[in-house]
C-alpha positions as CSV (number, residue, x, y, z in Angstrom):
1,X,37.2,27.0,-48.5
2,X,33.3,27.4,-49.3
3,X,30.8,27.6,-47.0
4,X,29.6,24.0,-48.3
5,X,32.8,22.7,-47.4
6,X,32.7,24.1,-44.0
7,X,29.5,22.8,-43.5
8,X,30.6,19.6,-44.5
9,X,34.0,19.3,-42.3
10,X,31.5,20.8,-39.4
11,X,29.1,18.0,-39.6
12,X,32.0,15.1,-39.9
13,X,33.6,16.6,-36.8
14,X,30.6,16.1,-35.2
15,X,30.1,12.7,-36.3
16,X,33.1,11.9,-35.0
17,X,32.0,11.0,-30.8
18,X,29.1,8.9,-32.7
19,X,31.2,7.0,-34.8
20,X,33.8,6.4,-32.0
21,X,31.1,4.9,-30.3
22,X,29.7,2.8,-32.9
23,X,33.2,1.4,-33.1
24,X,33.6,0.7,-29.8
25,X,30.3,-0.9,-29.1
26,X,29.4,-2.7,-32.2
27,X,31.9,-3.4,-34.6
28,X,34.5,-4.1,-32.5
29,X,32.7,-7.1,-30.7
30,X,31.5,-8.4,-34.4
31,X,34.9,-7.9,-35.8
32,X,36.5,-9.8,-32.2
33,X,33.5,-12.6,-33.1
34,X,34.7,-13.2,-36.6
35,X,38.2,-13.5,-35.5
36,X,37.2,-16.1,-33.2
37,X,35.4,-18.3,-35.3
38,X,38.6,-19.5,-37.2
39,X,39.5,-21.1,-34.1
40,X,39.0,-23.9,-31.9
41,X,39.7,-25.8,-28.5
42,X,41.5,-24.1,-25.4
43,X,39.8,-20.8,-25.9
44,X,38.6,-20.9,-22.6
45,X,41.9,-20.9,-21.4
46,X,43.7,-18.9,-23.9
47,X,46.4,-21.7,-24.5
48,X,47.5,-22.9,-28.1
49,X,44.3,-21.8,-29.7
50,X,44.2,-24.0,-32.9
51,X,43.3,-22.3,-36.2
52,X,40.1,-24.3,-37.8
53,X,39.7,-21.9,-40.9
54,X,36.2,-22.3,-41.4
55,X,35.9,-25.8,-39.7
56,X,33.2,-23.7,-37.6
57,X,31.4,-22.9,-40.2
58,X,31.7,-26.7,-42.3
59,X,30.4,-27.6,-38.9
60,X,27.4,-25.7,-38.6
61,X,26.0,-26.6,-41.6
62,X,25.6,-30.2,-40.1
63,X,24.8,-29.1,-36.6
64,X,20.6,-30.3,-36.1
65,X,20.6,-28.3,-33.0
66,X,21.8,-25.3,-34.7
67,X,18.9,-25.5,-37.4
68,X,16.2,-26.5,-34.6
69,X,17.2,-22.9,-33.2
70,X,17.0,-21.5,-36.1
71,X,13.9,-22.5,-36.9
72,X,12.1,-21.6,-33.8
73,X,13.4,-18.4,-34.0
74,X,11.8,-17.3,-36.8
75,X,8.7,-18.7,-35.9
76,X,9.0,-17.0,-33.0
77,X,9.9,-13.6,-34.2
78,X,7.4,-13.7,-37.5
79,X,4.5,-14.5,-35.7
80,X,5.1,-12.1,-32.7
81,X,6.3,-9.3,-35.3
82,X,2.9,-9.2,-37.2
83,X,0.8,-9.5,-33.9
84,X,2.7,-6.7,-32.2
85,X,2.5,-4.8,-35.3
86,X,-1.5,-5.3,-35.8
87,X,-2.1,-4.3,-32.2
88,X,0.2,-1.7,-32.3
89,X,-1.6,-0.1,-35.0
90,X,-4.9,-0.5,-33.5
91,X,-3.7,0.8,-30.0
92,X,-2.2,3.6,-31.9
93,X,-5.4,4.7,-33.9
94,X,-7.5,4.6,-30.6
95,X,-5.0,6.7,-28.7
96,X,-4.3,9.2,-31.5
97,X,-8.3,9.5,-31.1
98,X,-9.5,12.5,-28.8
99,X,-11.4,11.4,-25.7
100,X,-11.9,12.4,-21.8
101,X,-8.4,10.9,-20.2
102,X,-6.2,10.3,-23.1
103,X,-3.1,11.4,-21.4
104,X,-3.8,9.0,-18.6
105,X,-4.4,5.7,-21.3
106,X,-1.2,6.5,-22.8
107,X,0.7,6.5,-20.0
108,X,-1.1,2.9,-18.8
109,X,-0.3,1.7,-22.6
110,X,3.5,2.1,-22.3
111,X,3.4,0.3,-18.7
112,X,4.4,-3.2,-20.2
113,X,7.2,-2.3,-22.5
114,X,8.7,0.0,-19.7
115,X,8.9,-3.2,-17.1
116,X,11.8,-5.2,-17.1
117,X,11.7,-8.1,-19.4
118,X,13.0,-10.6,-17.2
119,X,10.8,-9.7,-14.3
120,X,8.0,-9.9,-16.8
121,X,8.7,-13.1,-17.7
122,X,9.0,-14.4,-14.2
123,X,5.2,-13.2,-13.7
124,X,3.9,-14.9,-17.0
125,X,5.9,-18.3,-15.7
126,X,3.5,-18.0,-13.0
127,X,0.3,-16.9,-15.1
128,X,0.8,-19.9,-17.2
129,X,1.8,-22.5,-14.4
130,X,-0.3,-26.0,-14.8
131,X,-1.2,-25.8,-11.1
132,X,-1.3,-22.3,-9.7
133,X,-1.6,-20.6,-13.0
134,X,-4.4,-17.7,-13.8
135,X,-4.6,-18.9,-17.2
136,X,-5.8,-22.4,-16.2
137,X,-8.1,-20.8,-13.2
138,X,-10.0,-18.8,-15.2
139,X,-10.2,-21.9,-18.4
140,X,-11.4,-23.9,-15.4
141,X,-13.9,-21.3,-14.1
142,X,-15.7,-21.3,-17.8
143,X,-16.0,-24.3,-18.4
144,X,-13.3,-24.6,-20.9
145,X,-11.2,-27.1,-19.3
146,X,-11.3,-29.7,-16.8
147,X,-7.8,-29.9,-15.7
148,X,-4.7,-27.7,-15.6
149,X,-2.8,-27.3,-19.2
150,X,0.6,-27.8,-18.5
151,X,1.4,-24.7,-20.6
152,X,5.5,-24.6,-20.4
153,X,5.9,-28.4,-20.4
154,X,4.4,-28.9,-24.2
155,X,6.5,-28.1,-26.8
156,X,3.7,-26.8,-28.8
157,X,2.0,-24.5,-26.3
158,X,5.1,-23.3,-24.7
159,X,5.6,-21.2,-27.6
160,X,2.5,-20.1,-27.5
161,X,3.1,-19.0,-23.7
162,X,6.4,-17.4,-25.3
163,X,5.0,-15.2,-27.8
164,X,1.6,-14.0,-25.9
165,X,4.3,-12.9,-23.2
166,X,6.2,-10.9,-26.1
167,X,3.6,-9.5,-28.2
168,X,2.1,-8.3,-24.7
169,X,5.4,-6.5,-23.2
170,X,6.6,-4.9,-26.3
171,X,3.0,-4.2,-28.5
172,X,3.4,-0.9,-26.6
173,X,6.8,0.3,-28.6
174,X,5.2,-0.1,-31.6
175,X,2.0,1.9,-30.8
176,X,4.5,4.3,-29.7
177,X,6.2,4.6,-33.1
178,X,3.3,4.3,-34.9
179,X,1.4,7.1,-32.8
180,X,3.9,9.3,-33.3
181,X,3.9,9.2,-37.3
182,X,-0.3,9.6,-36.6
183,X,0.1,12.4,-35.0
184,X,2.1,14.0,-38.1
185,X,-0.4,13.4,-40.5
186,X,-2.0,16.8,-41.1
187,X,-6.3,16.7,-40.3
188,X,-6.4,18.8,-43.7
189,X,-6.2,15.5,-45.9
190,X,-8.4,13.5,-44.1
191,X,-11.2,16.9,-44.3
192,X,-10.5,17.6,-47.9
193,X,-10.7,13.2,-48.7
194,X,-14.5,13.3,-46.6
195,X,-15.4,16.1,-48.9
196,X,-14.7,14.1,-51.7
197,X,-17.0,11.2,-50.7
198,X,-14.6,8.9,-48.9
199,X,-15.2,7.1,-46.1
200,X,-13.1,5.9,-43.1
201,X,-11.7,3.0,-44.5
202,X,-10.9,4.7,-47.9
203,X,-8.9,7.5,-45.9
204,X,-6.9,4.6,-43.7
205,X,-5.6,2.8,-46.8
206,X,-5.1,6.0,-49.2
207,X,-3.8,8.1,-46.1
208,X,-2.6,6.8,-43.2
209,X,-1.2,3.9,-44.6
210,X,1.0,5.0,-47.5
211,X,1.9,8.0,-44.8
212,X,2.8,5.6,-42.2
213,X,4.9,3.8,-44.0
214,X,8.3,5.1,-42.3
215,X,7.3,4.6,-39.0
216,X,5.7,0.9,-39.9
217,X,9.4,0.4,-40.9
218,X,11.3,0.9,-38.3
219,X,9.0,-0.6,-36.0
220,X,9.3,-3.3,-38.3
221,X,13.3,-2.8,-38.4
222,X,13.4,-2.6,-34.4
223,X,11.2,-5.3,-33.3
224,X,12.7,-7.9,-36.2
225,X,16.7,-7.4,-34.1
226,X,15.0,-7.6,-31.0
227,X,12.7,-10.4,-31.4
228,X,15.3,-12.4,-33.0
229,X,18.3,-12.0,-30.4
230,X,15.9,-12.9,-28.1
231,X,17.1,-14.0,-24.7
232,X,16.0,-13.0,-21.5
233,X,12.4,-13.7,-21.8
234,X,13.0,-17.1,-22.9
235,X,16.1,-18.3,-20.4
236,X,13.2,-16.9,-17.8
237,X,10.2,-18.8,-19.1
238,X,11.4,-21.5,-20.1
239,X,15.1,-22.0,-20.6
240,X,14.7,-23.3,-24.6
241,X,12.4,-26.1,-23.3
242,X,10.7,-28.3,-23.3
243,X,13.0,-30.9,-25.6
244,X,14.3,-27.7,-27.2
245,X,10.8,-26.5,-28.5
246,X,11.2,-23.0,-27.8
247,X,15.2,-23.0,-27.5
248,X,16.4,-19.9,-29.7
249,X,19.7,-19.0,-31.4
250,X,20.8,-16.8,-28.6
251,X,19.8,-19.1,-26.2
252,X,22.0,-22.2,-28.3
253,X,25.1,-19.5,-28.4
254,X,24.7,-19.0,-24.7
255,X,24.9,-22.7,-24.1
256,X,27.8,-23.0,-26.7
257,X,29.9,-20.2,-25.2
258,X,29.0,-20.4,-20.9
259,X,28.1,-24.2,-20.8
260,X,30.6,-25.8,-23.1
261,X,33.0,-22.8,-23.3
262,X,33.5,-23.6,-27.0
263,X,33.7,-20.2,-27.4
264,X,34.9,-20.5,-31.8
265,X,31.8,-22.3,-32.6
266,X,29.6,-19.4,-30.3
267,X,31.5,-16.4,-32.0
268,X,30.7,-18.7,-35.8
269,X,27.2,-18.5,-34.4
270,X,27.2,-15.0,-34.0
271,X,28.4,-14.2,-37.2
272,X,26.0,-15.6,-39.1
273,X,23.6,-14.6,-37.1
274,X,24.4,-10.8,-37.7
275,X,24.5,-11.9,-41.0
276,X,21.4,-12.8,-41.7
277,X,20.2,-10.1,-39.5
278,X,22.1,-7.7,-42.2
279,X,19.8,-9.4,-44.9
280,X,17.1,-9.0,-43.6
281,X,17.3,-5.8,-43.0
282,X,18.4,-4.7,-46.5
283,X,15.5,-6.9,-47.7
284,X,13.3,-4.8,-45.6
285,X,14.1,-1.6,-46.6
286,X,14.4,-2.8,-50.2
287,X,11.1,-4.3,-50.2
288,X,9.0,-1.2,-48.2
289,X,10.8,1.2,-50.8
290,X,9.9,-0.4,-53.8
291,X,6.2,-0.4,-52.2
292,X,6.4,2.8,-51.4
293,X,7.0,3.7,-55.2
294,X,3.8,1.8,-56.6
């Protein structure tokens, strides 16, 4: 055997825990969903399950509340995506800066993201509330308003309340990413580019940009899954109110599965929801590496 071929059998035997556990905890549950979504009624209780095919599926198709969802999910997770992604970049460029007590600002930036999401949530329920809420004081307090806004009981403004919550908890794991990939950017290409003539804008979208392309990526890659499962900041805030205005996919499979325990129509849910999480991730990738070749 050559020594490539050793290498080779030594780096598949080490794959081998990672893969187990990729099984395990990923497509295991996916491949149990899909199984379950070809059937309906007494899954709850495990008695005479009745084979639907993809009845599920016909169904969703005509399911309003499904689309509603589906609708304000992507609202909510393109809009919070490109905020998070605009003020991690900033955050990112000011910390990758040298100044008295950067060490110290870094580890305050990363505060919000390392919090607990529901507790977080909690707290911005009460910064927003119509009557004791910090939001309306300080409106008041200017001038801005004359009574409380009953931020979580409009449909329109509770998403609002619903994605200043996000962009502000997770913003920090994109800086992160992002400041990382800064800090690999050699100082020798922005010295050599100055000599030439350019200026700082010049060197940000000839050099850190095209650069920081991988890192914008998979902060791109990572915030798109997470934003779109979203879950625990919702049920928290808001619990897919008011009339449904800010009620999300996961939220709608929660219901479907723990409320109504129609557990074939929640695993159909999932499925396509993976799906389309799937696409959009090959999309993604497909997109930022044709860019990357222009």
């Amino acid at each position: 055997m050559s020594i490539n071929s050793q290498e080779k059998l030594t780096g598949w035997f080490l794959l081998i825990p990672a893969l187990l556990v990729l099984l395990l905890v990923f497509i295991y549950p996916i491949g149990r969903a899909f199984w379950l979504s070809f059937f309906t009624e007494n899954l709850g209780t495990q008695l005479n399950p009745v084979f639907s095919g993809i009845g599920n599926y016909q169904r969703m198709l005509g399911d309003g509340r499904f689309w509603q969802t589906m609708g304000n999910t992507t609202l909510f997770t393109v809009v919070s995506v490109i905020l998070e992604l605009l003020l991690g970049l900033a955050i990112a460029l000011v910390l990758n800066q040298s100044f008295r007590g950067r060490g110290i600002v870094r580890t305050i930036a990363i505060i919000p993201w390392a919090l607990p999401t529901a507790v977080m949530g909690l707290a911005w329920a009460w910064i927003f509330n119509d009557q004791f809420g910090v939001v309306n004081d300080i409106l008041q307090r200017l001038g801005l308003i004359d009574t409380g806004i009953n931020w979580l009981g409009e449909p329109s403004l509770a998403m609002v309340a619903l994605i200043i919550a996000d962009v502000w908890k997770t913003t920090p794991f994109i800086s992160i990413i992002l400041l990382a990939g800064l800090q690999s950017i050699s100082q020798d290409l922005y010295e050599a580019h100055a000599i030439d003539g350019a200026n700082y804008w010049q060197s940000f979208y000839q050099i850190t940009l095209p650069l920081l392309m991988p890192q914008i990526l998979i902060a791109l890659l990572f915030r798109f899954a997470q934003a779109f499962g979203i879950f625990d900041l919702v049920q928290v805030m808001t619990g897919g109110g008011p009339a449904g205005a800010t009620e999300t996919v996961s939220i709608y499979i929660y219901s479907m599965v723990m409320r109504y325990l129609d557990f074939g129509y929640g695993a159909a849910l999932v499925v396509v929801t993976f799906l389309l999480l799937v696409l959009v991730v090959i999309a993604t990738s497909y997109f930022f590496r044709k860019l990357r070749t222009i």
